[in-house]
N, C-alpha and C positions, 0 to 999 in steps of 0.2 A: 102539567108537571105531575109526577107524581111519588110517593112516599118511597123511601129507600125498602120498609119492610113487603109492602105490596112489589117490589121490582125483584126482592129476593126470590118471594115463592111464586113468583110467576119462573126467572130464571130456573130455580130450583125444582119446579111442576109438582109445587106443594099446590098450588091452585093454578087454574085457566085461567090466563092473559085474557084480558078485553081482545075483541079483532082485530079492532082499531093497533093493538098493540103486537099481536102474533101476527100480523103482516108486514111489519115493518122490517125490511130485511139485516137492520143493523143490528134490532132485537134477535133476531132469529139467527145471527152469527155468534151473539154475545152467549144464549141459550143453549148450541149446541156446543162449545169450548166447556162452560160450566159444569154440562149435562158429560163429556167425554170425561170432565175432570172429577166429578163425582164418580164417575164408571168407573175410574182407573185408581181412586185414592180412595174411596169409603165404602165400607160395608153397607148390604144391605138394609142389614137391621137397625141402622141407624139415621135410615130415612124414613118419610114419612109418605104415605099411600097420597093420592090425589083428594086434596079437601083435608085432609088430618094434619096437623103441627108437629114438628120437629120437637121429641121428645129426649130426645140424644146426642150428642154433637161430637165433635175430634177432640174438644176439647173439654170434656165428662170429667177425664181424668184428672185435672183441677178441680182439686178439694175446699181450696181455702177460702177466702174470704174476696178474691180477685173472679174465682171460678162461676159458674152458672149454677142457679138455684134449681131450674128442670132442663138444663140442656143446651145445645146449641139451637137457638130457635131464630 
C-alpha cells in the first residue's frame, strides 16, 4: 500500500515511481491521463522539476485562511 502524497508525485513526475510501480500498467494509464491533464490545464511554472516540490498550485490564488500556506503541494 502506499501513501496518497508519494502516488501523487510519482503520478505528477515530481519524483521516480519505484519499478515495481512504473510497470504496472494501471499505474502507467492513470500517469499518462494526469500527465495529458497537466499539459492541457497548467502552466509550466507552476510545476515542479523532477526531485523538487510543488511550490505553486491552481489554487495560489486563495488568500484566506481555507488557501495554501506555499502552494499546491
Amino acid at each position: 500500500m502506499q501513501e496518497n502524497p508519494d502516488l501523487w508525485r510519482w503520478l505528477t513526475g515530481q519524483e521516480k515511481p519505484p519499478e515495481a510501480v512504473s510497470i504496472n500498467p494501471v499505474f502507467s494509464a492513470v500517469q499518462e491521463k494526469v500527465m495529458r491533464n497537466l499539459n492541457n490545464h497548467s502552466a509550466p511554472e507552476t510545476r515542479a522539476t523532477l526531485g523538487e516540490p510543488w511550490v505553486r498550485g491552481w489554487d495560489d490564488i486563495k488568500k484566506g485562511h481555507d488557501g495554501p500556506i506555499t502552494g499546491n503541494q
